[in-house]
DSSP file (Angstrom, degrees, kcal/mol; ACC not computed):
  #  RESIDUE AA STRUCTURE BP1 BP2  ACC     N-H-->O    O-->H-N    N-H-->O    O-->H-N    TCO  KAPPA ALPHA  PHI   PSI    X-CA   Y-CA   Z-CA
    1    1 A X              0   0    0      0, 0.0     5,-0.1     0, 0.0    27,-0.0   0.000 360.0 360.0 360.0 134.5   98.0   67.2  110.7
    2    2 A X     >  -     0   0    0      1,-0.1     4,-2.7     4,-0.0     5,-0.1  -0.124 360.0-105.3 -63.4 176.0   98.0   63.8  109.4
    3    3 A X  H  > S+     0   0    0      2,-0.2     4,-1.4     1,-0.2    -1,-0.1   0.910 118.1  52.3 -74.0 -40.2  100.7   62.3  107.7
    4    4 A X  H  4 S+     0   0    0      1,-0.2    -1,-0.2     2,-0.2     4,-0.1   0.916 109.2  54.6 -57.6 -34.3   99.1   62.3  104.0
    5    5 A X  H >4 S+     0   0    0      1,-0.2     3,-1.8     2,-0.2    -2,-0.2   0.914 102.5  58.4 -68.1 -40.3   98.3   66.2  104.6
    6    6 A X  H 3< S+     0   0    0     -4,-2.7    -1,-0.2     1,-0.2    -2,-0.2   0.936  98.0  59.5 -54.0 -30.8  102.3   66.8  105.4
    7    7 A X  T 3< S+     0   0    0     -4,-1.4    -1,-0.2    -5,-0.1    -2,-0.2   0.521  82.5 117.6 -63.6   3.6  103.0   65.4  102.1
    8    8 A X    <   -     0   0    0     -3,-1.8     2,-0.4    -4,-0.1     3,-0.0  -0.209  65.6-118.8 -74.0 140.3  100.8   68.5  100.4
    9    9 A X    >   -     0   0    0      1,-0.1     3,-3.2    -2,-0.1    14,-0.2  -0.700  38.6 -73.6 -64.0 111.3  102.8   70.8   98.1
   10   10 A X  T 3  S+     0   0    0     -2,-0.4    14,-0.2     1,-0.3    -1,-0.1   0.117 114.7  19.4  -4.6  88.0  103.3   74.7   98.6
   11   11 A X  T 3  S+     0   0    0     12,-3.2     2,-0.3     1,-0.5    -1,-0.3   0.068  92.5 113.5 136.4 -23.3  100.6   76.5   97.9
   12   12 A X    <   -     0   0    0     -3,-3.2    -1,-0.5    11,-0.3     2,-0.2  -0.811  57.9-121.5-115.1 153.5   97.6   74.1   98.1
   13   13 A X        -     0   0    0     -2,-0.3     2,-0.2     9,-0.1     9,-0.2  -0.590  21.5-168.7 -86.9 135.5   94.8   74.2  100.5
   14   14 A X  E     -A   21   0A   0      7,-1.8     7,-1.6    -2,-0.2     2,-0.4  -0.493   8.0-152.9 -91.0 157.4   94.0   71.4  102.7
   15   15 A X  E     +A   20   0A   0      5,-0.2     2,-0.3    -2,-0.2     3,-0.2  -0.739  22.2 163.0-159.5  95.0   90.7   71.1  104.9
   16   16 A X  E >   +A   19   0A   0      3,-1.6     3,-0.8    -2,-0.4    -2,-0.0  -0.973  66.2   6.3-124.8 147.8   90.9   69.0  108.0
   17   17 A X  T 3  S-     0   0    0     -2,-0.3    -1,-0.2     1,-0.2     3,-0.1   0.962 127.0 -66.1  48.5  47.6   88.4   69.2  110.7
   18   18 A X  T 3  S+     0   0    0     -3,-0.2     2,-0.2     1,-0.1    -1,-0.2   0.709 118.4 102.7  23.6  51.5   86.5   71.2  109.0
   19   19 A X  E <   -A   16   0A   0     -3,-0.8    -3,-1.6    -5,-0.0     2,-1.0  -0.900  63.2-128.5-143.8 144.6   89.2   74.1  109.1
   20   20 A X  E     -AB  15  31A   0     11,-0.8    11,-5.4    -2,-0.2     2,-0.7  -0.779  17.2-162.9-134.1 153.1   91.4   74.8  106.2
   21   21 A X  E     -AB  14  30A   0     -7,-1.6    -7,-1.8    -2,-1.0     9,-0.2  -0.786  10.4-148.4-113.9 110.6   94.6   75.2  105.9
   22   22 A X  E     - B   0  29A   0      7,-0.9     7,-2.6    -2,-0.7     2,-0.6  -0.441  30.6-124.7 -88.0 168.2   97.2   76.7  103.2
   23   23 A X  E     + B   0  28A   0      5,-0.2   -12,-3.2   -14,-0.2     2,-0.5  -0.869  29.5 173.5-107.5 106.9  100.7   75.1  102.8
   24   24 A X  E >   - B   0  27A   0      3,-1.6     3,-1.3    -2,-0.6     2,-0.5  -0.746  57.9 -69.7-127.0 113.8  103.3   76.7  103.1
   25   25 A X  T 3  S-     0   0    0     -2,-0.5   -14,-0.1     1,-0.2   -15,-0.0  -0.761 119.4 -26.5  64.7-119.1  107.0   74.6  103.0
   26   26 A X  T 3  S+     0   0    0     -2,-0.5    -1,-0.2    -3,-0.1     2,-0.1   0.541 123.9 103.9 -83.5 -18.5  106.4   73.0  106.3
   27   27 A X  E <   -B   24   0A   0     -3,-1.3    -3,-1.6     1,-0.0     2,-0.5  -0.472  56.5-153.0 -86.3 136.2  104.2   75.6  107.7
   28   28 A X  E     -B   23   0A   0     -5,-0.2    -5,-0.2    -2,-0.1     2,-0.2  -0.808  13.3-169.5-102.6  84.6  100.5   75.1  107.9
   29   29 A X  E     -B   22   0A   0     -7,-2.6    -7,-0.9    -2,-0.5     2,-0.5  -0.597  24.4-128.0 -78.0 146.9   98.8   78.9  107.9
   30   30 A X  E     -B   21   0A   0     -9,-0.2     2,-0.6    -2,-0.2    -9,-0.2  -0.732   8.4-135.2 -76.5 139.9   94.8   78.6  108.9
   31   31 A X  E     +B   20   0A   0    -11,-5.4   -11,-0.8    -2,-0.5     3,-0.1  -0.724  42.3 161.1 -93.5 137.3   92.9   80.1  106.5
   32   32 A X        +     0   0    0     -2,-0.6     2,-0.5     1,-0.2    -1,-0.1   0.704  57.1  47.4-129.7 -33.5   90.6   81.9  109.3
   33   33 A X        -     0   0    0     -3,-0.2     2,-0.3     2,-0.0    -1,-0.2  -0.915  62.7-172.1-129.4 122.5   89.0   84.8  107.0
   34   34 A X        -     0   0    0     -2,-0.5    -3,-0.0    -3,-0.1     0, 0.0  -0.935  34.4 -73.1-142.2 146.8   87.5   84.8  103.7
   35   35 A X        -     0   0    0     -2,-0.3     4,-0.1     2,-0.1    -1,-0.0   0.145  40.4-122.2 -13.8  80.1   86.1   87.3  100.9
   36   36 A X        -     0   0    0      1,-0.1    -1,-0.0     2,-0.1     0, 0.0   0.217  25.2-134.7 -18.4 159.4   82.9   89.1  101.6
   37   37 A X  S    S+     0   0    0      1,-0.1    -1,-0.1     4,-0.0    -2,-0.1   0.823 108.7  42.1 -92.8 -18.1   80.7   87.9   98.2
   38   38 A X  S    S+     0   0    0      2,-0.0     3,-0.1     3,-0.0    -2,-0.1   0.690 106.2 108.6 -97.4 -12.9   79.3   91.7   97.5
   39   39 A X  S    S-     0   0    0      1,-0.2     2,-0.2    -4,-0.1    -4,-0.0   0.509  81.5 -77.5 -21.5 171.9   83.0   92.7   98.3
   40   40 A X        -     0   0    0      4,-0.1    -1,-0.2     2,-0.0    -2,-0.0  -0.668  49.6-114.2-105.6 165.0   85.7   94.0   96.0
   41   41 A X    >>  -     0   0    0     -2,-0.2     4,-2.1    -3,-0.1     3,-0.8  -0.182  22.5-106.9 -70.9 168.5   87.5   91.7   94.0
   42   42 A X  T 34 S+     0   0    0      1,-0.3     4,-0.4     2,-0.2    -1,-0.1   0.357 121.4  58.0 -95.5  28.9   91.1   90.7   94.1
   43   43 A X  T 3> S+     0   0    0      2,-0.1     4,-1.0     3,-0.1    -1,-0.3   0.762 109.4  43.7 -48.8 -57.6   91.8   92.5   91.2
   44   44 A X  H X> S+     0   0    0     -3,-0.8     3,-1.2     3,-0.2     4,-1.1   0.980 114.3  48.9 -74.1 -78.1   90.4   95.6   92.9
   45   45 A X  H 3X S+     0   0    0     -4,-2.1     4,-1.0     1,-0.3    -3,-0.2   0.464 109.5  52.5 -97.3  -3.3   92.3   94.9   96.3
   46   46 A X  H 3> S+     0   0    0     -4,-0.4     4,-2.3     2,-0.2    -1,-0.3   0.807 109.8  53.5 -35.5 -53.8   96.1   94.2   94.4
   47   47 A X  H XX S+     0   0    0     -3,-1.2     4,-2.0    -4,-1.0     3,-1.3   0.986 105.9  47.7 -72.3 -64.7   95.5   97.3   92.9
   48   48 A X  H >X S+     0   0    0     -4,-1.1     4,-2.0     1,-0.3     3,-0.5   0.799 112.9  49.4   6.7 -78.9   94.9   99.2   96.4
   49   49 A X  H 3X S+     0   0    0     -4,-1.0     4,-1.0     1,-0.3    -1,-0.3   0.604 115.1  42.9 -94.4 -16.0   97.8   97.7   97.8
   50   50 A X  H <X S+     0   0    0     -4,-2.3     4,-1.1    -3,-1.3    -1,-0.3   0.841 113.7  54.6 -48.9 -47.9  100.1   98.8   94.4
   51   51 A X  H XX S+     0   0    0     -4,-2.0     4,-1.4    -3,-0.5     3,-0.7   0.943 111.2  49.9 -63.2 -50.0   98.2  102.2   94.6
   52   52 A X  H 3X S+     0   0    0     -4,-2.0     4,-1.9    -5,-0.3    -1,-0.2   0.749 106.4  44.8  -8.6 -77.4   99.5  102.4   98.2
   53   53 A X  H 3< S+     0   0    0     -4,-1.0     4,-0.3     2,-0.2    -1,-0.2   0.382 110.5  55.9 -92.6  -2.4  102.9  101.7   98.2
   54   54 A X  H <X S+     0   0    0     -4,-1.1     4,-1.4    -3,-0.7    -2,-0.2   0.700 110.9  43.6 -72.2 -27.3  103.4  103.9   95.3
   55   55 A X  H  X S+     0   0    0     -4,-1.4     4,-1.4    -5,-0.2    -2,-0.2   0.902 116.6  49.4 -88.0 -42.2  101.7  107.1   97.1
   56   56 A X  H  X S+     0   0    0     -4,-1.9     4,-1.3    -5,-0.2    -1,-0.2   0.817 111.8  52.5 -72.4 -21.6  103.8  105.9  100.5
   57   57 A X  H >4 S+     0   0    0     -4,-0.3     3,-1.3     2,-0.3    -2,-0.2   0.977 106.0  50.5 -60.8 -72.8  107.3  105.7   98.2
   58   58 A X  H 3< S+     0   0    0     -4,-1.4    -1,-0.2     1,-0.3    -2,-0.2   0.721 112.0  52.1 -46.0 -26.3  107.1  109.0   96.8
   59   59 A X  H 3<        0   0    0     -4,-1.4    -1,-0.3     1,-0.2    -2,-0.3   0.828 360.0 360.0 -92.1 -17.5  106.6  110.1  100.1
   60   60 A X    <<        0   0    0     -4,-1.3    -1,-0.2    -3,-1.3    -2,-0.1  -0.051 360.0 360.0 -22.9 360.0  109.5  108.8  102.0
């Protein structure tokens, strides 16, 4: 990473070498995988992962 890119804030994405990268603290995750376009939305796939872990609580 360059030096201006360390200076990036939590949370926002960066794109060097035409790879991009979110920020997180110090940590640089590559973003490697992205949203089909006829896919579900992330509306839809929050709610999945709420619906989820409510059905796996109740069973536990």
């Amino acid at each position: 990473m360059t030096d201006c890119n360390k200076r990036m804030q939590t949370g926002q994405i960066v794109t060097e070498d035409g790879k991009q990268y979110f920020v997180c603290g110090n940590n640089y995750i590559e973003i490697s995988e992205h949203f089909a376009e006829k896919g579900k939305t992330l509306r839809d796939l929050i709610e999945d992962v709420i619906l989820y872990t409510a059905d796996n609580r109740a069973t536990a």
